[in-house]
C-alpha positions in Angstrom: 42.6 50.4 -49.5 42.4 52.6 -46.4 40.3 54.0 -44.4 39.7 56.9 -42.5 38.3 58.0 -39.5 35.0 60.8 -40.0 32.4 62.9 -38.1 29.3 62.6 -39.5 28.0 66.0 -39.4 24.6 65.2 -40.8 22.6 61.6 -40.8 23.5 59.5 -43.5 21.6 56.2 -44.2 23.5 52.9 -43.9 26.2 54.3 -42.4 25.5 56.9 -38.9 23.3 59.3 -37.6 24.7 63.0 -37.0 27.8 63.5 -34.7 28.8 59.5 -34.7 32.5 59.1 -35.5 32.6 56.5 -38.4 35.4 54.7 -40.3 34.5 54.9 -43.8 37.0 54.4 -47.0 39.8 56.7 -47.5 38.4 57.8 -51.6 34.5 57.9 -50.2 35.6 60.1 -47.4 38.0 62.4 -49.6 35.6 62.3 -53.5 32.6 62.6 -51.4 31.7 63.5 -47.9 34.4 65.6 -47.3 33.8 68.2 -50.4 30.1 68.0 -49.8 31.0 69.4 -45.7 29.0 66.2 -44.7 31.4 64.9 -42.5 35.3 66.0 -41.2 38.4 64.2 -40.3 38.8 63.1 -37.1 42.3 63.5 -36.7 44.4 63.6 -33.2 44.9 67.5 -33.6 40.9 67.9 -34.1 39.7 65.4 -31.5 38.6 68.6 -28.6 36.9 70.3 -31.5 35.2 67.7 -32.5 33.8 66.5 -29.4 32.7 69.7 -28.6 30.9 70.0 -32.3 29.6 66.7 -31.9 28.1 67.4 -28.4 26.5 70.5 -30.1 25.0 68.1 -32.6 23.5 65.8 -30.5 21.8 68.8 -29.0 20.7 69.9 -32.4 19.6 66.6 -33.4 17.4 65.9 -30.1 15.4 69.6 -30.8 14.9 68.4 -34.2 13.7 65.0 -33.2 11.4 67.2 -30.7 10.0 69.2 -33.6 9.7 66.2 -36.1 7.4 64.6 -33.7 5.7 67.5 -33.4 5.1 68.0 -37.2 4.3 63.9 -37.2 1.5 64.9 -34.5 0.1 67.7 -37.1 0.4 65.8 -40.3 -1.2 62.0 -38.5 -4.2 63.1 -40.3 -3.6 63.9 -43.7 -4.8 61.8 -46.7 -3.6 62.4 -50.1 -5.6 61.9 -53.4 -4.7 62.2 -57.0 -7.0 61.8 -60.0 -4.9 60.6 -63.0 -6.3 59.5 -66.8 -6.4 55.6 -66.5 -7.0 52.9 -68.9 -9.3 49.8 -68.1 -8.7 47.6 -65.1 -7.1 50.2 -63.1 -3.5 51.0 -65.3 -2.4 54.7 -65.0 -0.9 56.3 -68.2 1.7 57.4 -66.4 2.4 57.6 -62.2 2.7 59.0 -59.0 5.7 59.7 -58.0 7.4 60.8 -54.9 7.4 64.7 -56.4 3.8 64.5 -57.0 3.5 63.7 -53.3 6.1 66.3 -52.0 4.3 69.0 -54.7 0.6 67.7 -52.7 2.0 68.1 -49.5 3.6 71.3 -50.5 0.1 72.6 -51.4 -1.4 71.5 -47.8 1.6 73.8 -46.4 3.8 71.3 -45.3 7.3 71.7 -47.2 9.1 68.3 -47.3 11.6 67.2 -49.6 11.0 64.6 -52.0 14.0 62.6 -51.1 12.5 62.1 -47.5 9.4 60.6 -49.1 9.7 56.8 -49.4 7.4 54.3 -51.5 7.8 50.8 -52.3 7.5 51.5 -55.9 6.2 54.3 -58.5 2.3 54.2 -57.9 1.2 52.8 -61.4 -2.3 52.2 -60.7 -5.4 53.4 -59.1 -6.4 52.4 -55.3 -5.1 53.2 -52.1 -1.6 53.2 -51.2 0.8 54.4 -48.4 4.0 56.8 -48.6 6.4 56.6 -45.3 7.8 60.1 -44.5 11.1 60.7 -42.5 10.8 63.5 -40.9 13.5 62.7 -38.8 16.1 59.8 -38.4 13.7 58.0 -36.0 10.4 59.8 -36.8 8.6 58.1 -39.8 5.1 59.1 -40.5 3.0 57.1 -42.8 0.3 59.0 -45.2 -2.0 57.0 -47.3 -2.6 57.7 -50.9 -5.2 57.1 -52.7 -5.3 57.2 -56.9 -8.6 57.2 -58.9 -9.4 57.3 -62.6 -10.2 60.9 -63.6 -14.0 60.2 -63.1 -13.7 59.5 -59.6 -13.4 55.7 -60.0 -10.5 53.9 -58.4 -9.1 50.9 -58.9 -11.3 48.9 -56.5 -14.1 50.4 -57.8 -13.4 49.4 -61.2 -12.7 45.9 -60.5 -16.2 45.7 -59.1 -17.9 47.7 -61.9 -16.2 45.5 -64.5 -16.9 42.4 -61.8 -20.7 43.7 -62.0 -20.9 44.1 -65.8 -19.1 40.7 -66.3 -22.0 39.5 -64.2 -25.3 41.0 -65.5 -23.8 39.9 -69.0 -23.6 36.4 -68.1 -27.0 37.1 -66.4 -28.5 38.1 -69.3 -27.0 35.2 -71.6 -27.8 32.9 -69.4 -31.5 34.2 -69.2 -31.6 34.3 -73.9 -30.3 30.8 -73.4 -33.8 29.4 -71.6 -35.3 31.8 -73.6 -34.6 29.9 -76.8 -34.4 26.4 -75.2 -38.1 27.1 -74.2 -38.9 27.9 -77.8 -37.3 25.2 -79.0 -38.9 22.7 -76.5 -42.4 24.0 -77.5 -41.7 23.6 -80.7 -40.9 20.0 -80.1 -44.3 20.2 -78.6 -46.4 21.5 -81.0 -44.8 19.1 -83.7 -45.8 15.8 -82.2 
């Protein structure tokens, strides 16, 4: 297997950031990155050219670092809820996804795409959660999420409702129990 000599020409993850010369496989480089204009061969006869384009990307990629931090600054304050139908102790019939977050964010005027939006896992529950953003190759911005039951109650909530209920249940055998053993023992009283 060979391999081949590129220009990245935009930042791919796990491999290079825009206008790095990489050696990658000869089949991923000629199947993939090549017909998709991602990257270009970095041959001998191209090697000026390519300086020169990677030189222009660096520039591009420093005014879009500039502006990602800039749109990091306006977004720092953004919170993100979603009211979904949710069964007891917290379980969503369904999730949040990435897309749901992308279509939010779209809606607060902030186009990102949903690829650029990064959780752990599907949100499957109610409570609070976070979503890291990347704007840019170094500029991450974290927004926190936060699911409730439609009702308004999240998942913490619900935990301490149930918690609560569970409680003044036990509360309220626990008060029929010296009930009765008080009948009883005066019972016992009156027969002797």
């Amino acid at each position: 297997m060979g391999t081949t000599k590129i220009l990245l020409r935009e930042d791919i993850d796990n491999l290079g950031g825009r206008g790095e010369i990489v050696k990658v496989k000869a089949g991923y480089a000629r199947n993939f990155l090549l017909p998709q204009g991602i990257a270009t061969l970095a041959s001998k006869g191209n090697v000026k050219q390519i300086e020169l384009e990677r030189s222009a990307l660096l520039k591009k990629s420093a005014t879009e670092k500039s502006t990602a931090e800039a749109q990091a600054e306006q977004m720092k304050d953004i919170n993100l809820t979603f009211e979904r139908k949710a069964g007891e102790g917290g379980t969503l019939f369904g999730s949040v996804t990435t897309m749901d977050i992308a279509d939010a964010l779209k809606a607060k005027g902030y186009e990102i795409d949903r690829r650029k939006i990064n959780l752990k896992d599907t949100i499957k529950e109610t409570g609070d959660f976070t979503a890291n953003v990347k704007l840019h190759r170094e500029v991450t911005l974290e927004i926190p999420v936060t699911v409730t039951a439609e009702g308004g109650a999240s998942n913490v909530d619900a935990r301490k409702s149930a918690k609560s209920e569970n409680t003044e249940t036990e509360t309220a055998d626990s008060e029929e129990k010296v009930v009765e053993n008080s009948v009883e023992n005066n019972d016992d009283e009156v027969e002797t």
